[in-house]
C-alpha positions as CSV (number, residue, x, y, z in Angstrom):
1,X,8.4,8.7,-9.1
2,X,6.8,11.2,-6.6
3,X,5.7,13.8,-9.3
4,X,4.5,10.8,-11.6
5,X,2.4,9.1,-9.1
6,X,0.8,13.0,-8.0
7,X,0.0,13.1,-11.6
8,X,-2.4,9.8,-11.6
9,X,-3.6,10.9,-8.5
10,X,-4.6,14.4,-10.0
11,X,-6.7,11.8,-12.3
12,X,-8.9,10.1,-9.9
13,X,-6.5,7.4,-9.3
14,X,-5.2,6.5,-5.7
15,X,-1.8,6.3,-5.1
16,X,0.9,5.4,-2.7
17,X,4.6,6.1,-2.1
18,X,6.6,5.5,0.5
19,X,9.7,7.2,1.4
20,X,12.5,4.8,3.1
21,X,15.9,5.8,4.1
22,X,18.1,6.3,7.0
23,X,18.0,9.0,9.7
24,X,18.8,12.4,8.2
25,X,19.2,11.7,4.8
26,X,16.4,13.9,3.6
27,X,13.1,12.1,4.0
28,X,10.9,14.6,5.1
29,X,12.3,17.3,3.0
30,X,11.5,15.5,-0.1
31,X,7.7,14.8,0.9
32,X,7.5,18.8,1.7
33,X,8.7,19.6,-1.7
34,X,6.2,17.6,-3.3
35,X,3.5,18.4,-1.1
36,X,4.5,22.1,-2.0
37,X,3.9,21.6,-5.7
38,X,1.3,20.0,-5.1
39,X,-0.7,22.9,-3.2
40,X,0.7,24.9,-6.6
41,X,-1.0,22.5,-8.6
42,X,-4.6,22.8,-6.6
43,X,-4.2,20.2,-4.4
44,X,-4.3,20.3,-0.6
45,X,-1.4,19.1,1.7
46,X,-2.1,17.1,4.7
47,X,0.2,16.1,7.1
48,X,1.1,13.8,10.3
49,X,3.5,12.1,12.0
50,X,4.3,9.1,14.2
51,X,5.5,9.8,17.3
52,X,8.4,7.0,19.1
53,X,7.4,7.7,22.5
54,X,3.4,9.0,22.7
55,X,2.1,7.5,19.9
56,X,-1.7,6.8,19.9
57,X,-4.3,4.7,17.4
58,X,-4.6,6.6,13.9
59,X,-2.3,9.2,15.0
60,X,-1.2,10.5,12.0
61,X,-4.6,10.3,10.8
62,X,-6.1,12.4,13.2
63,X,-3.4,14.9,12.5
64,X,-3.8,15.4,8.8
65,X,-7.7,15.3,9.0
66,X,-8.2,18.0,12.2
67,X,-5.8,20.1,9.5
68,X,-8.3,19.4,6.7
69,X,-11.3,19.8,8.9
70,X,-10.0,23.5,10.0
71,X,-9.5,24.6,6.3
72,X,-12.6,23.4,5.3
73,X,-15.9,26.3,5.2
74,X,-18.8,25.2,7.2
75,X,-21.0,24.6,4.6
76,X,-18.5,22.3,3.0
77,X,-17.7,20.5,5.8
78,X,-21.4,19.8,6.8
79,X,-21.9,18.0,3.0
80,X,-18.4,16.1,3.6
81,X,-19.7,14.3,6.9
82,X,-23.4,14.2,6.2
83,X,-24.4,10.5,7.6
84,X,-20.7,9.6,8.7
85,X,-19.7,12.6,11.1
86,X,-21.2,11.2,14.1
87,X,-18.7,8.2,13.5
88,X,-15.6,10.6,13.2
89,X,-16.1,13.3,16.2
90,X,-14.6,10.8,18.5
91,X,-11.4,10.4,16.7
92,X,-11.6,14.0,14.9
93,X,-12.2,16.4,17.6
94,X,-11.8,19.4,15.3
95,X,-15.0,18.4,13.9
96,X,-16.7,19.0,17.3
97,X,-15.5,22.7,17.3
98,X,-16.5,23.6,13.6
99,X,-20.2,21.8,13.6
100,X,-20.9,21.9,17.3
101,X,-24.5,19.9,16.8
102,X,-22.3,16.7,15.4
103,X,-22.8,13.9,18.2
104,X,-20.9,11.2,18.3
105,X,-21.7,8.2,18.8
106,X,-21.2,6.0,22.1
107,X,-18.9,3.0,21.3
108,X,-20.5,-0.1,22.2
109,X,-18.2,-2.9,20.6
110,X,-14.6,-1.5,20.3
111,X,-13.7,-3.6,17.3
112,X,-17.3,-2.7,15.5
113,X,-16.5,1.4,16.5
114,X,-13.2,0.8,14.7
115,X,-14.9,-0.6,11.5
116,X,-17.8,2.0,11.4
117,X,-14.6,4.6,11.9
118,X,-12.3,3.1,9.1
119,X,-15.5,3.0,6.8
120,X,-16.3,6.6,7.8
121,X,-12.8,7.9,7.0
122,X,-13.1,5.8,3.8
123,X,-16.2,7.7,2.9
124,X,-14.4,11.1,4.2
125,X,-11.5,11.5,1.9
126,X,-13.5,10.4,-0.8
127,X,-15.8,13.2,-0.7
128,X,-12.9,15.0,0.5
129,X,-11.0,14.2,-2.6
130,X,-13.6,15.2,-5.2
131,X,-13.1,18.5,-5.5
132,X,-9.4,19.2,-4.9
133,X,-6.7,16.3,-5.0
134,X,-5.4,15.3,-1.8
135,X,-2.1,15.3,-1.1
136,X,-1.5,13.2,2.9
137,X,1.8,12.9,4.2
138,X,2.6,10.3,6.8
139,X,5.9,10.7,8.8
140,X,8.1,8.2,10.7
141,X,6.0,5.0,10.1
142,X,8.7,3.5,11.5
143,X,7.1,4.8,14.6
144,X,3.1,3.5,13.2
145,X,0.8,1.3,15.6
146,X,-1.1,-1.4,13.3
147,X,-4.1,0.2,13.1
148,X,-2.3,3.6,11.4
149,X,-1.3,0.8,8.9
150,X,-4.1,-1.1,8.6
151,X,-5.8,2.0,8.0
152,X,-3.3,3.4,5.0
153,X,-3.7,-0.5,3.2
154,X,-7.4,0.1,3.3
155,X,-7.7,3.6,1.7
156,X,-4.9,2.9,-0.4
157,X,-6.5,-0.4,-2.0
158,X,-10.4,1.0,-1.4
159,X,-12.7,0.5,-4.0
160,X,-14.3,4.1,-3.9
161,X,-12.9,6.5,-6.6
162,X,-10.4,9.2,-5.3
163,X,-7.8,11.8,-6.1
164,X,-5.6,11.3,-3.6
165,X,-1.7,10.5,-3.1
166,X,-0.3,9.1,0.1
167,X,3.4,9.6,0.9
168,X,4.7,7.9,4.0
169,X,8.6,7.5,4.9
170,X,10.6,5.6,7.6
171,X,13.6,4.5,8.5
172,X,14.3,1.5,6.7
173,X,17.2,0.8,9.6
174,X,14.8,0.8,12.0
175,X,12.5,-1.8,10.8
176,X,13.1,-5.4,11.2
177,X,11.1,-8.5,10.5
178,X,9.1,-8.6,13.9
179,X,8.0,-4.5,13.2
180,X,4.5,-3.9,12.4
181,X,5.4,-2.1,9.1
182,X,7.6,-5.1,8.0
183,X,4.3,-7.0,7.4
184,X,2.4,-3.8,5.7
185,X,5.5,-3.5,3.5
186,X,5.0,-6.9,2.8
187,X,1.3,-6.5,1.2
188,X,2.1,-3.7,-0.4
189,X,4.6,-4.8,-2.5
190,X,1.7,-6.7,-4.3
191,X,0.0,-3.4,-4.3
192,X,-0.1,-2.0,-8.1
193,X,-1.0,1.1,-6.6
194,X,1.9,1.8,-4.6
195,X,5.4,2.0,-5.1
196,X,8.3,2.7,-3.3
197,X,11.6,5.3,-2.9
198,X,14.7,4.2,-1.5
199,X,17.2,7.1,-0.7
């Protein structure tokens, strides 16, 4: 299921699995492997993870893109975030450090920031995403904040082409119907897009 849906994303196609299990069981090890081949296969490998006790807005996000911001050359970077980077420095702070003339912008409305930064991310693994497949691992959604979520339903059913494959995993004991990712589960099983592992 993994290796197939890497293999539409290699096409342009974006993709989602997730991962669901219970504690131990191999979760994690799984997503490495595939993550592996897919850096064998000219991709790049992101990853992040939720954390139980210090978790923050987009974690996981920020995670896998500072990693994806510090492999990046200058130059490429610079043509990545042209017109959006000054929306992303906030939440990206690696992008500060490698184009050190990027302002940011100073949030006036906290829920428009949040739309101009979704959009901007949007945008970002797009461009991201057109010259080497991208490969993001999301760990312990079990642990996500809504917006982390909300985030991977909106890049996962975008309209803007990509090569791209998210893999997230959780505990499936640890999720009941009052959990955030009970109701994301819930959308995306109407997702064609993604699909799901249960080990």
């Amino acid at each position: 299921t993994l290796v197939g849906a890497w293999k539409l994303a290699m096409t342009g196609e974006r993709r989602l699995v997730l991962v669901a299990g219970e504690p131990g069981i191999g979760k994690t090890r799984l997503a490495a492997e595939l993550a592996a081949r897919g850096v064998d296969h000219g991709g790049v490998a992101l990853h992040g993870w939720c954390d139980e006790d210090m978790g923050s807005p987009f974690q996981p996000w920020v995670q896998a893109l500072n990693a994806f911001v510090r492999s990046c050359d200058a130059e490429e970077l610079a043509t990545i975030t042209a017109g959006i980077g000054e929306d992303l420095v906030r939440l990206v702070p690696e992008l500060g450090n490698r184009l050190p003339d990027l302002a940011g912008v100073e949030p006036t409305d906290a829920e428009a920031e949040r739309a101009r930064v979704v959009d901007a991310i949007d945008v970002f693994v797009e461009r991201a995403s057109a010259s080497r497949p991208l490969l993001v691992v999301l760990d312990d959604l079990h642990w996500a904040d809504r917006a982390t979520l909300a985030l991977l339903l909106r890049l996962v059913r975008s309209d803007r082409p990509g090569a791209m494959l998210f893999v997230g995993t959780y505990r499936d004991t640890d999720v009941d119907r009052r959990h955030p990712l009970a109701d994301a589960l819930g959308d995306l099983r109407r997702e064609p897009r993604a699909s799901r592992v249960a080990l």
